[in-house]
N, C-alpha and C positions, 0 to 999 in steps of 0.2 A: 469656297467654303472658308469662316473666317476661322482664323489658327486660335483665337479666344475661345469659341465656342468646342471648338474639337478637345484642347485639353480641357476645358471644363471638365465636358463627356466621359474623358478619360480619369480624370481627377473621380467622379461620380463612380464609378465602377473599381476604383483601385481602393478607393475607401470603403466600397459595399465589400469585395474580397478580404479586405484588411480586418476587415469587422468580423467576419465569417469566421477568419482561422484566428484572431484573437478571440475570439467568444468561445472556441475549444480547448481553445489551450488553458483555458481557465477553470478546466472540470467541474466538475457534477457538484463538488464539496464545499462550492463557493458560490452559491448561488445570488448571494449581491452583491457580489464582484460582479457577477457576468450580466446584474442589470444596470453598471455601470455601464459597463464596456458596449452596450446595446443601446442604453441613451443617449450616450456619445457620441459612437458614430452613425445614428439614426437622426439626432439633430444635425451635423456634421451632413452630412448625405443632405437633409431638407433645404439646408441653410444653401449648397451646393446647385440644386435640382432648382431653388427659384430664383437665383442667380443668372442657371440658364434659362430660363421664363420655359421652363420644362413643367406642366401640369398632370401627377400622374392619375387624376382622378377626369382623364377626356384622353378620350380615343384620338390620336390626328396622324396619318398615314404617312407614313414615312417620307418629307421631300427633302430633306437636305443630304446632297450625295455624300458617299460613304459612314453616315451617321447614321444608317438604320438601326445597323446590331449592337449600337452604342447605346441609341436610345431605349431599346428593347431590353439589351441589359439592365443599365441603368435603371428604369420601372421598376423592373421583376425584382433586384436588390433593394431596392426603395419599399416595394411591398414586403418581401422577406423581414427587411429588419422592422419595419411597423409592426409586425404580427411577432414577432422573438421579441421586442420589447413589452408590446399588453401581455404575451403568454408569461413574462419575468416578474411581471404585477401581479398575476393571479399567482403562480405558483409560492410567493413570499407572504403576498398580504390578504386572500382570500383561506385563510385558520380559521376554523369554529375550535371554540374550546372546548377541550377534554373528547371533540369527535370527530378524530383522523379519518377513519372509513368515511365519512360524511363530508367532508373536506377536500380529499382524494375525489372523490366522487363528482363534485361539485367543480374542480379543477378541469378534469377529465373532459367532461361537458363544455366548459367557458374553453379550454383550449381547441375541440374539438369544431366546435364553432366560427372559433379565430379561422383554423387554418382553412375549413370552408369558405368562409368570409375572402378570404384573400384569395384563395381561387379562384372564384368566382369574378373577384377583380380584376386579377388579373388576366382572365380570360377576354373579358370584357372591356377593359382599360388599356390594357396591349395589346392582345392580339384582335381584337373587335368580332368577338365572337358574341351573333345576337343572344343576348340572356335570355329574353323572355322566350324565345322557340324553345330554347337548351331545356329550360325549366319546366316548360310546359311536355315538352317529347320525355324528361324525366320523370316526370309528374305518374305518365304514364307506366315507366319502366319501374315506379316504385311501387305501385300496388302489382305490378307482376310480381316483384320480388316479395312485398308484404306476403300475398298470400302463399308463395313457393314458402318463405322464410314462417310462417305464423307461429308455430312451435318455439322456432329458436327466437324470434322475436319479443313473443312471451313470457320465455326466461329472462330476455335481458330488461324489460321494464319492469317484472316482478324484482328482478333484483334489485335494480336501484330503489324500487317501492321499499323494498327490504333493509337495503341499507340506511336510506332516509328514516322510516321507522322506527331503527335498530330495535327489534325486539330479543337480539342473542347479538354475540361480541365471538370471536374467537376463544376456545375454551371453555363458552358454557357448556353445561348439559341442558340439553333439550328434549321433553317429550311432547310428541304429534298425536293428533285427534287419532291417530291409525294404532296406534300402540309403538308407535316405530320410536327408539331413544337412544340417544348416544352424543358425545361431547363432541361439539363443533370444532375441527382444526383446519378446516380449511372455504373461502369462499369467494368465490369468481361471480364476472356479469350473468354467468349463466346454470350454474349451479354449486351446491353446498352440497359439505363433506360432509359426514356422521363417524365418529369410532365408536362402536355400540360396545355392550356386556363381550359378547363373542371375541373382540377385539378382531370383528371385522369393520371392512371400510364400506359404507354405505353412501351412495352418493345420490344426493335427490335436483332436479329439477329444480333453478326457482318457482315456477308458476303453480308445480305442484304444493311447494312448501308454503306459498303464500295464499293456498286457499284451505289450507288445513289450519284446525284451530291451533296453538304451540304454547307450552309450559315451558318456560323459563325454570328447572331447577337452581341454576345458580346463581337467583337474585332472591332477593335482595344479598344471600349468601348460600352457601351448598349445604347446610345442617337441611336434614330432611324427614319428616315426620312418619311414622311408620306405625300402624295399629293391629295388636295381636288380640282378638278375641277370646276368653274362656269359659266354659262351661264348668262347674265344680258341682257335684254332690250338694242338697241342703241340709247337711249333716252338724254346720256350725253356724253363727249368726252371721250376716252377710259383711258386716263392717271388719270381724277378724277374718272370713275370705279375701280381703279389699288391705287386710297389713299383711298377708303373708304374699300376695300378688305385687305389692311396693313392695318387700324384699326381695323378689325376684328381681324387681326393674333397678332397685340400689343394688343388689349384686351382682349385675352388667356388666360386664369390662369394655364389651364393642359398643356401649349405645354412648351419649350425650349425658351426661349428670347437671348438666345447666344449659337450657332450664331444665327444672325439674321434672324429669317423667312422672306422669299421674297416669294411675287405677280406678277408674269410676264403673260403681257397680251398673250396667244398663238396664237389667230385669231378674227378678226373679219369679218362681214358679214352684209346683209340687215336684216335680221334674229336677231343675239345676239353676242355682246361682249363675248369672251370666255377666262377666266382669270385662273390658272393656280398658286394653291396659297401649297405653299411648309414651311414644317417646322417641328420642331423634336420636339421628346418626351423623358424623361428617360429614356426610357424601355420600352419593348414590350406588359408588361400589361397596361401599359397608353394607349394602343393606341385607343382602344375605346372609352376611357370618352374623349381622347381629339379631337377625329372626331367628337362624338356629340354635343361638345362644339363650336367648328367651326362651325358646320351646321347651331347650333341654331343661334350663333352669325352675321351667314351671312346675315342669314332670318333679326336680328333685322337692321342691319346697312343700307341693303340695305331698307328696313322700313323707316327710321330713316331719309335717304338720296335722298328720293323718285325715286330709281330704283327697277324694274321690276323684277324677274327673269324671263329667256325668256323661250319658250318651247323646248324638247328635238330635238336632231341633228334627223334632218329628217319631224318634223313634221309641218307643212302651216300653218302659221294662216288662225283662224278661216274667212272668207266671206271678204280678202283681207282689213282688216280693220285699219286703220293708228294704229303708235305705239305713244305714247304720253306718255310726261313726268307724272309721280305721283306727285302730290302739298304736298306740307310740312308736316311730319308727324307732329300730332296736340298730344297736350299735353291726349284728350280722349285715342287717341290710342293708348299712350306709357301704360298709365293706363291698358287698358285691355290688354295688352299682358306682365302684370308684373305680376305674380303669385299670390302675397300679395294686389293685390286692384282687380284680374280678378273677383271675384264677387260680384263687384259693379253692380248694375244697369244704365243705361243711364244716369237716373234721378241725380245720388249720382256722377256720372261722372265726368256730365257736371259743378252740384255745385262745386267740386273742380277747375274744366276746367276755372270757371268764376274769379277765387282768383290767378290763376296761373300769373308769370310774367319770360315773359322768357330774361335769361341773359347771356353774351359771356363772354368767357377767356381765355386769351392766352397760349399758350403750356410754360409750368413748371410756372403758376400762382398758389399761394395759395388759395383756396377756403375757406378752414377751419383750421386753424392753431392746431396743439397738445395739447392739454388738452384747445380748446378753448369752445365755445359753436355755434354750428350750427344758422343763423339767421332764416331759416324758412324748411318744407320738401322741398328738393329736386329729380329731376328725371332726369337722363340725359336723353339728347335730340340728340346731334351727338356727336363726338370723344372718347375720350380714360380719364377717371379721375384712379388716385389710391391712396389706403390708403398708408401712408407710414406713418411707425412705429417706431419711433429714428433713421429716414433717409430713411430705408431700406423698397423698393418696398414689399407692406403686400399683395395686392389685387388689381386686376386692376376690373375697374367699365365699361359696355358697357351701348349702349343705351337702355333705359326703365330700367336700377336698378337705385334704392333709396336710400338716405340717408338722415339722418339730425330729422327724425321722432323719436327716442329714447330721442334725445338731446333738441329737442321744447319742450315734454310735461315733462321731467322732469328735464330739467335744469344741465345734469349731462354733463360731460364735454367731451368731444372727445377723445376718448384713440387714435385715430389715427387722425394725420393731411390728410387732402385731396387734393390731386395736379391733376392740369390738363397737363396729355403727349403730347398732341395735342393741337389744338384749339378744342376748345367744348362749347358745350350750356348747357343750363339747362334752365329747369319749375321752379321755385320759389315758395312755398306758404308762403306769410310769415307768421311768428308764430303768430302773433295777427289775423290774418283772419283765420287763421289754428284753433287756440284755438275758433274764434266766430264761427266758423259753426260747431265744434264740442259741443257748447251747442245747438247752433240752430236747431239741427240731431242728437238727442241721437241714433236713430237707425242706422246710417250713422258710428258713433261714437264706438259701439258693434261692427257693424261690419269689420271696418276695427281693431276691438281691439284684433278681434277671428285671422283677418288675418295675424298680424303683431304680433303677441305672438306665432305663431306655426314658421312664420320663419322671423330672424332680420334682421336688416340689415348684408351686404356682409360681412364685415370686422369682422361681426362674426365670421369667417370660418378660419379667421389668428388663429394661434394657441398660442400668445401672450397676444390674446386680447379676445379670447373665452369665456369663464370665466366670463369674466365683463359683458359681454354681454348675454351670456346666463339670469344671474343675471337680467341685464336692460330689458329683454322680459316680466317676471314679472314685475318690474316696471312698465313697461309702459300702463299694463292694468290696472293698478292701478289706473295711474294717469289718464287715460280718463272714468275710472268708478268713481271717484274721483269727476268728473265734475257734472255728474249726484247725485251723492249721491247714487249711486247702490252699494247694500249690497254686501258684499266679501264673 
């Protein structure tokens, strides 16, 4: 045995180990360092292996004494570092841009392949194990397993179908042909997450999610369109049905004001104007608070503007009886259907009803200027008011909210100026009648003190001006328990 060829052999396996535990040492965080260190001693090792006229791409059965399991090594490191240096090339320079799942993906495969590939060599190129019987007897063993595995098989190639695809990313919301919806956080070779409305976790199948049709809500972006139908009484012409419906949709606070929500009228009849009022939201979990927002707001405006809702598609009225206009919502019934005076009695109503003065202003009128003081409570009566906060739109106001009651009883100054969007009306109490009948009605006085300290005025709700106001709800019981001399 010549002493040349032995440390060759030896040299060949000291460098394939050398390569092994430097290529670790070089962690995860360096990954072209560590296709250095894998070229090197991969050329290093070949430069080595043809030195010794060692071919490791032919089988030749071990004859020189005690060089078997030099040779055998030697190969098996020879293939190892072949296969760690192409997997060092995909993992660097196989990038699609802007789509990592698809890159990963694409990785996953080319690597998976490698390390097959080199098994399969080395199967065959060291130890001479025939390929073609192996492949052929596996051949077999794979459509066993196809059909045992067909379900989970399914998933994993609808997935990659899926990923390659990409029709959703992590974090969209997606809705399914099934009604099934909820934002993606999570997705593997074999199934996808859901976090639905419920804020449970729904987990689907790829194979089932890749034969359903799927809604991408959150492309091109999440603003999401939403449409409230209404029926109205034809008690006025349809086009002023069609601006008091855009005052409900500009006095929205949950919906999208850009772009601009439209009201197109869709039919009418002897029956009901049918209006057709369209507009977005953020995101798919606003969609709720801002349909109930519209609803509520519809009920007030048409209130407000004395139209009807009419009754559903199908149903007669009642004993063929004419339709007639509603007369002027009156300043009692904005009261009772405002949360913070609904339990007033008649009586306590009417005495404010009898102090009220109602007063008009034109669209983008000042009402109440920024740190000014309000002249008396206010209630709107028709259109659009909003707080605006160093310019900027804080709170839009519909009909029956209040303001200006913070500011009467204790002189403290308007953290937001008040602008009229439209033309609009307002109730008036001024503050001198406002302060006489609240000595003249201590209990009148309670109790609107219990009403209006559990919730402030609108412009509360700005997150600029919360704070102050929160603050000013205590004051203001203060000051009308103040009036009486009622103990704190």
């Amino acid at each position: 045995m010549p002493q040349q060829t032995f440390l060759m052999f030896v040299l060949i396996n000291l460098l394939g180990v050398a390569g092994i535990v430097i290529w670790h040492l070089q962690g995860r965080s360096r990954p072209t360092a560590r296709l250095i260190v894998q070229i090197i001693f991969f050329l290093a090792m070949t430069f080595a292996v043809t030195l010794a006229g060692l071919n490791p791409f032919r089988f030749d059965a071990p004859h020189l004494d005690g060089l078997g399991s030099l040779v055998v090594a030697a190969k098996i490191l020879w293939w190892t570092h072949l296969s760690w240096a192409t997997i060092g090339f995909v993992r660097i320079y196989i990038v699609l841009d802007g789509r990592p799942r698809e890159a990963r993906l694409l990785q996953d495969l080319i690597v998976a392949i490698v390390y097959l590939g080199v098994l399969l060599s080395i199967m065959a190129f060291v130890f001479g194990v025939p390929i073609g019987t192996l492949l052929a007897t596996s051949g077999l063993i794979a459509v066993i397993l196809g059909l045992a595995l067909q379900n989970t098989l399914g998933d994993v190639f609808s997935g990659i179908a899926l990923t390659l695809g990409r029709p959703y990313a992590i974090g969209d919301w997606i809705v399914l042909g099934d009604g099934t919806e909820g934002r993606v956080v999570a997705s593997n070779w074999r199934s996808t997450y859901l976090l639905t409305f419920a804020h449970n976790l729904v987990v689907l199948p790829n194979s089932v999610l890749a034969r359903q049709s799927l809604t991408n809500v959150s492309k091109p972006d999440e603003n999401h369109q939403l449409m409230v139908a209404v029926r109205v009484l034809p008690t006025r012409r349809p086009r002023f049905v069609a601006d008091v419906m855009r005052d409900v949709l500009g006095s929205c606070n949950c919906i999208l004001h850009e772009p601009a929500p439209a009201a197109i009228v869709g039919s009418i009849s002897a029956a009901a104007i049918e209006v057709e009022l369209y507009f977005q939201v953020a995101g798919p979990m606003q969609r709720g608070a801002a349909r109930s927002e519209v609803i509520d707001l519809i009920y007030r405006h048409c209130a407000a503007n004395g139209l009807s809702l009419a009754a559903p598609l199908g149903t007669a009225l009642l004993g063929g009886e004419q339709i007639a206009a509603l007369p002027e919502t009156s300043f009692e019934i904005l009261l009772s259907s405002n949360p913070q005076f609904s339990e007033l009695n008649a009586e306590e109503r009417e005495a404010l009803a009898a102090l009220a003065v109602k007063r008009s202003f034109g669209a983008g009128e000042i009402i109440v200027e920024q740190g000014g003081v309000a002249t008396g409570l206010m209630v709107v009566r028709t259109g659009i008011l909003a707080f605006m906060h160093d310019g900027e739109d804080a709170l839009r106001l519909a009909p029956g909210d209040c303001f200006g009651a913070l500011e009467v009883l204790t002189s403290r100054p308007e953290a937001c100026a008040v602008k009229a969007l439209t033309r609009a009306s307002v109730y008036e109490i001024p503050k001198a009648a406002f302060e006489a009948l609240m000595g003249e009605r201590p209990e009148l006085a309670m109790s609107l003190s219990k009403r209006l300290a559990q919730k402030s005025p609108a412009a509360a709700e700005h997150k600029d001006v919360s704070a102050a106001k929160a603050h000013g709800r205590t004051d203001l019981v203060h000051a009308i328990r103040a009036m009486f001399h009622t103990a704190q």
